[in-house]
ROPAVO-357361 format. One record per residue (C-alpha): residue number from 1; chain; x, y, z. Coordinates in Angstrom, 3 decimals. Layout:
<nodes>
NODE  seq  mol  x  y  z
NODE  NUM  A  X  Y  Z .
...
</nodes>
This chain:
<nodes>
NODE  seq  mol  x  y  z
NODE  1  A  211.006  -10.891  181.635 .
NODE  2  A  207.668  -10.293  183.742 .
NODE  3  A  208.113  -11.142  187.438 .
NODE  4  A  205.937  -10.880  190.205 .
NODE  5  A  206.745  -7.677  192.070 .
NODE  6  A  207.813  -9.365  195.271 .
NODE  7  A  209.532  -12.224  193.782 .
NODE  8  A  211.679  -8.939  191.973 .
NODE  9  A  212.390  -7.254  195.574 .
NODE  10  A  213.434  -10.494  196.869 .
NODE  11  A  215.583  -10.958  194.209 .
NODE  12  A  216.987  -7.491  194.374 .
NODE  13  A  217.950  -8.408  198.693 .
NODE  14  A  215.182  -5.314  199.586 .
NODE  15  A  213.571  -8.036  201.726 .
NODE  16  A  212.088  -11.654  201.913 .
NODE  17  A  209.665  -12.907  199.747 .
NODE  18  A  206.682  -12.729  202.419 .
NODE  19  A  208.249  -9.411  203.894 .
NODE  20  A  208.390  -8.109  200.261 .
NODE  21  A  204.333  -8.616  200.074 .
NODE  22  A  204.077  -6.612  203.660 .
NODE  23  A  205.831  -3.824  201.682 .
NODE  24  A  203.717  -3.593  198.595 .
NODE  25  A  200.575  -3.669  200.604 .
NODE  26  A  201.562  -1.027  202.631 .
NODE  27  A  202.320  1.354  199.614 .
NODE  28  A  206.038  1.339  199.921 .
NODE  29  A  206.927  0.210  196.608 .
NODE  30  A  206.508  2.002  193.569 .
NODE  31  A  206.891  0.689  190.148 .
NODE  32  A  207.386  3.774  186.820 .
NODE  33  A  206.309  6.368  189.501 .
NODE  34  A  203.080  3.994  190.628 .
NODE  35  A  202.219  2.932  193.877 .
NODE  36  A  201.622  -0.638  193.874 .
NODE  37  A  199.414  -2.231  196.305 .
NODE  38  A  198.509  -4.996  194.907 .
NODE  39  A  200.148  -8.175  195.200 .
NODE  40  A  199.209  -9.953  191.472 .
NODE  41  A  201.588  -6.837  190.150 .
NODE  42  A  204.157  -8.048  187.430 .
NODE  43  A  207.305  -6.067  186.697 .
NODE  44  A  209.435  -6.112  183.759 .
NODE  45  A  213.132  -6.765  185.485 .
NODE  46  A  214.509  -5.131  182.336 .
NODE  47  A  212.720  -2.225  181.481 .
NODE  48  A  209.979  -0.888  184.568 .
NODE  49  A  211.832  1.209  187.668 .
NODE  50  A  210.968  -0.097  190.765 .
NODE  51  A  211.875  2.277  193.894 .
NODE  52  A  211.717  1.560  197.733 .
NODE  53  A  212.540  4.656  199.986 .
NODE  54  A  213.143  6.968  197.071 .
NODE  55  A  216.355  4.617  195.849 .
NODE  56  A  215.993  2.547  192.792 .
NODE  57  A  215.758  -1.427  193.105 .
NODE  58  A  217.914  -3.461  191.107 .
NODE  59  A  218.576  -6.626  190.785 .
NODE  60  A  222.609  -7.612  192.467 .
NODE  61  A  225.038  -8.363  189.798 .
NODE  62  A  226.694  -11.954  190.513 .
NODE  63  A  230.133  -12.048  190.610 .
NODE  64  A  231.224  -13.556  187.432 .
NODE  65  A  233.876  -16.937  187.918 .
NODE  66  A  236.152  -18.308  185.436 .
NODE  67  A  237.271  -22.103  185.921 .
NODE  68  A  239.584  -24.436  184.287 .
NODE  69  A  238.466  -28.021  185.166 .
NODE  70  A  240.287  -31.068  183.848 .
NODE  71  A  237.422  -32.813  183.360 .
NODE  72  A  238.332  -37.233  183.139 .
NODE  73  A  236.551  -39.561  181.583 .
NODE  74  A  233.345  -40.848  182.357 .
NODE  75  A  231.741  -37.573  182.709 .
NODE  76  A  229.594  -35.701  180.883 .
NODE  77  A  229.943  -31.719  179.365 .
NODE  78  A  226.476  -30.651  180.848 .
NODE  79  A  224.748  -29.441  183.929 .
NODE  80  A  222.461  -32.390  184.274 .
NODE  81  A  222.194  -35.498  182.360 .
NODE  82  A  219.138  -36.909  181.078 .
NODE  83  A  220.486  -40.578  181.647 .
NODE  84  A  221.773  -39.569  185.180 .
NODE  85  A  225.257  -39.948  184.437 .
NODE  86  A  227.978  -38.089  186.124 .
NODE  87  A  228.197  -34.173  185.132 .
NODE  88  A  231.070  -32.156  185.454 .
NODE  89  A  229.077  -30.136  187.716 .
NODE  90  A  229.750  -33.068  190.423 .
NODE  91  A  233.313  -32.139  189.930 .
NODE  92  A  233.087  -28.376  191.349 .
NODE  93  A  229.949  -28.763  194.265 .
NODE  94  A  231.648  -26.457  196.034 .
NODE  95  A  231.291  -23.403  193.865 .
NODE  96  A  227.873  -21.932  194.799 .
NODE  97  A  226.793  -20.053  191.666 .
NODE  98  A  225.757  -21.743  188.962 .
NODE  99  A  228.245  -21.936  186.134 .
NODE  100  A  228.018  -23.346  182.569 .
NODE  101  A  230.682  -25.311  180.656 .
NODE  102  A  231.970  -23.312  177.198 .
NODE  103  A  231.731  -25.897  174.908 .
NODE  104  A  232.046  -29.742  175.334 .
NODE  105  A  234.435  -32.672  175.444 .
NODE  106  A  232.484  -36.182  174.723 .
NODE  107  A  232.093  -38.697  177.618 .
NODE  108  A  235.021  -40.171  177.016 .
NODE  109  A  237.593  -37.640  176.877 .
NODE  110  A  240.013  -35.887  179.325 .
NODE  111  A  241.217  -32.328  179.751 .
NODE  112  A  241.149  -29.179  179.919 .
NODE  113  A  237.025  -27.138  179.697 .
NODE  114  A  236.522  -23.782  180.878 .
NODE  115  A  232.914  -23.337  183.142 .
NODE  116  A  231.731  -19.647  183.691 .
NODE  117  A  228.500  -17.872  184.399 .
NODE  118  A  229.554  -14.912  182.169 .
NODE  119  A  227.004  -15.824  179.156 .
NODE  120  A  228.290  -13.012  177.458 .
NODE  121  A  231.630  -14.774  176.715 .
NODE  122  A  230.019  -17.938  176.286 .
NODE  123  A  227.941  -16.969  173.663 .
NODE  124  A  231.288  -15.460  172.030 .
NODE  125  A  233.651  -18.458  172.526 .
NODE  126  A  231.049  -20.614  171.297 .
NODE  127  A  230.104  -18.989  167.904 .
NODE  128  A  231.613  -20.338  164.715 .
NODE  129  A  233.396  -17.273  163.585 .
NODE  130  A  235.912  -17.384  166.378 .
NODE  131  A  237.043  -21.121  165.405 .
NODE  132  A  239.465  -20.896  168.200 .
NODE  133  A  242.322  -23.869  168.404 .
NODE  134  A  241.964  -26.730  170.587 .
NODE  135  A  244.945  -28.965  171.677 .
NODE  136  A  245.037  -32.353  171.749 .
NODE  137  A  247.086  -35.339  172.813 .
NODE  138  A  245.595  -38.541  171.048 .
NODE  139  A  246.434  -42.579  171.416 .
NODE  140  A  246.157  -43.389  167.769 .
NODE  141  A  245.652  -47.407  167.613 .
NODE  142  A  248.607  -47.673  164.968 .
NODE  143  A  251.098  -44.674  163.272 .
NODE  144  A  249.720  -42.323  160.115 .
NODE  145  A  251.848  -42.563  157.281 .
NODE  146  A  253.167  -39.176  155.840 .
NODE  147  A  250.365  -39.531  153.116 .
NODE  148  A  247.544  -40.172  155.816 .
NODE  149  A  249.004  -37.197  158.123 .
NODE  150  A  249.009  -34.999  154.877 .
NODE  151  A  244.962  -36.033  154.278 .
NODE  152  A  244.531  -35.293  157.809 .
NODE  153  A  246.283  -31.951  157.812 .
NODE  154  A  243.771  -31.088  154.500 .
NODE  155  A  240.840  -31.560  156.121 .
NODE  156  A  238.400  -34.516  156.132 .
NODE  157  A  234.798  -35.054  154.400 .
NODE  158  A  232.942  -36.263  157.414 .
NODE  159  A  229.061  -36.198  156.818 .
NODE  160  A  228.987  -34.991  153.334 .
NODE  161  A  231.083  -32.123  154.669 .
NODE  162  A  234.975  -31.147  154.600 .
NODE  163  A  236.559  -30.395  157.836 .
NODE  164  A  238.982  -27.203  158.056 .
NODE  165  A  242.128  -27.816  158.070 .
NODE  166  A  244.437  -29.145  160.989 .
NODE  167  A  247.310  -30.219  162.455 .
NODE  168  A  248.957  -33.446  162.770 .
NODE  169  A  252.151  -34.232  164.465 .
NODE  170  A  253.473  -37.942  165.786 .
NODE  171  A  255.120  -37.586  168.838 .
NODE  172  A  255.622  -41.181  170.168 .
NODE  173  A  255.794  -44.247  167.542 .
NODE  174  A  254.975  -47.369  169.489 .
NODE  175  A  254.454  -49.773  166.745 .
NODE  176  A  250.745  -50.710  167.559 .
NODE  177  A  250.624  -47.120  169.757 .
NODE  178  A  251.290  -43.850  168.469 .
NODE  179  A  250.853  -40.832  170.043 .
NODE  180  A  249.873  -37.613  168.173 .
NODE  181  A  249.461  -33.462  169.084 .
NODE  182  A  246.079  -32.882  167.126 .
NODE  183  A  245.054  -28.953  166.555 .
NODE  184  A  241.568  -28.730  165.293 .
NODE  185  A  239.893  -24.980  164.617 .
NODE  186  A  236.323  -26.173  164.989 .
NODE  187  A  234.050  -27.868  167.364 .
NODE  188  A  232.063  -30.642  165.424 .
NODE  189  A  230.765  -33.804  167.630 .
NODE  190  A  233.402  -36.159  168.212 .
NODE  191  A  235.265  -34.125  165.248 .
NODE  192  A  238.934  -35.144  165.911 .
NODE  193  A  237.632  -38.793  166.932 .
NODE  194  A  236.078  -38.988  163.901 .
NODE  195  A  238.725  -37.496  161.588 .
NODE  196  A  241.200  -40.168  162.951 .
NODE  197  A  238.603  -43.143  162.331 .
NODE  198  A  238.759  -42.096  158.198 .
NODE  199  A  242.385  -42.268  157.831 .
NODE  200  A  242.465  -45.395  159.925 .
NODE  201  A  243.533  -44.910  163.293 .
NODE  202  A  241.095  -44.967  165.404 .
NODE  203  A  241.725  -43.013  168.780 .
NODE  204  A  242.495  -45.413  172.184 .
NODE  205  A  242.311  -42.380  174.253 .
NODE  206  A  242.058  -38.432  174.031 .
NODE  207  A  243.154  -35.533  176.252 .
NODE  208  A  242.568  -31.681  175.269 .
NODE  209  A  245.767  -29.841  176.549 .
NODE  210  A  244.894  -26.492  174.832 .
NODE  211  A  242.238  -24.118  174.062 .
NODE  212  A  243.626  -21.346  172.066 .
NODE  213  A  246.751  -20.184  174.296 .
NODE  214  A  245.017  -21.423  177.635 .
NODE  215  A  247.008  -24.633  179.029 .
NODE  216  A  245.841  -27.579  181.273 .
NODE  217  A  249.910  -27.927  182.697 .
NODE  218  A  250.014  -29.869  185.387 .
NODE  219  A  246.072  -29.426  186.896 .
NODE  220  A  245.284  -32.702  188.303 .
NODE  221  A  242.496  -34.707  186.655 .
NODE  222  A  239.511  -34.048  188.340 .
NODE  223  A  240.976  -31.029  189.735 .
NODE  224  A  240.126  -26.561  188.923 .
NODE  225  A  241.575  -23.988  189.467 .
NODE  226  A  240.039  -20.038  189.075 .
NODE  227  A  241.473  -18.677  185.696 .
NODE  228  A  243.674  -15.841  186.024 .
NODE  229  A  242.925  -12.621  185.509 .
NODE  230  A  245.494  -12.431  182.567 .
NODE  231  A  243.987  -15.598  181.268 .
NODE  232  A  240.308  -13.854  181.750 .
NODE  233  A  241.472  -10.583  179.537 .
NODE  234  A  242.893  -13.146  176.847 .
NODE  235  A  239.330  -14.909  176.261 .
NODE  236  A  237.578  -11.615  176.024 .
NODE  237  A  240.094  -10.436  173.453 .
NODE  238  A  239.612  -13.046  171.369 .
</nodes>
């Protein structure tokens, strides 16, 4: 990306921004073996070598952080919402580099979503090949017969398109409440919402426990913890 020469040395700590422009005007700086003087210089931050004092400039690598929120209801899975509702960025002000959830849970739903600034591993985590499992605890309004569990566990057509299959188990029979452990292998909007509202049961409430082998246990809601570095190796190996 091209970036004004100073605006790269501030970036890179050399100096301030103003300070930076001293630097450059003085003949200090020297971009592919060039000295720059001129202050309208751009610099490719990817590809140009930029030296002050005979050492090479580049740009400080931010420490990457790995978080486990358990993200309640009533807040939305993005940095800033266009209707000004509450992000789960509100939920972690006090982490000062900017981090991006992997993935989503809707508005309405609890649980466990990772946030990192490693776009490496989001990009991964995110991409449809992986189709890694997601946990869920679900409120069904009413119990699945075995025939409706079996549809379920089949997969669903949902938009003119079948759903993978999944997993369906009733913990809790209530009568007009049942409770139900939900694995899904994809990602779809409002997927496991959806898939309970065509066999019938619509869901009264939803909490992701799971993502692959990654557990929410007993993190508070509304609560994160740093992931461990055990639990950091696991995501990259997927």
């Amino acid at each position: 990306m091209l970036i004004r020469l100073q605006k790269y040395l501030a970036d890179c700590g050399i100096a301030s921004r103003r300070k930076s422009e001293e630097l450059i005007i003085e003949g200090r700086i020297t971009v592919n073996g060039v000295v720059i003087k001129e202050l309208g210089t751009k610099v490719d931050d990817e590809k140009d070598e930029v030296f002050y004092r005979g050492k090479k400039v580049e740009k400080q690598k931010e420490d990457l952080i790995y978080i486990m929120l358990h993200k309640p209801e009533g807040y939305v899975t993005t940095v800033k919402d266009q209707f000004d509702r509450p992000t789960v960025i509100d939920l972690i002000k006090d982490i000062r580099v900017r981090v991006f959830p992997i993935g989503r849970l809707d508005y309405d739903t609890s649980g466990l979503l990772i946030l990192t600034n490693d776009g490496e591993l989001t990009f991964k985590l995110t991409h449809p090949k992986h189709n890694i499992s997601k946990t869920y605890i679900a409120k069904l309004f009413g119990a699945p017969s075995p025939e409706e569990i079996l549809k379920f566990k089949r997969g669903l057509t949902i938009d003119g398109v079948k759903t993978a299959p999944a997993e369906m188990e009733i913990i809790k029979n209530e009568g007009k409440i049942a409770s139900a452990k939900i694995v899904i292998h994809e990602g779809k909007n409002r997927q496991v919402r959806r898939m309970c509202e065509e066999i019938k049961h619509p869901v009264a409430s939803l909490k992701r426990v799971a993502t692959g082998n990654l557990f929410l246990g007993e993190l508070e809601k509304g609560k994160y913890r740093h992931l461990t570095e055990k639990e950091v190796n696991y995501l990259k190996s997927l």
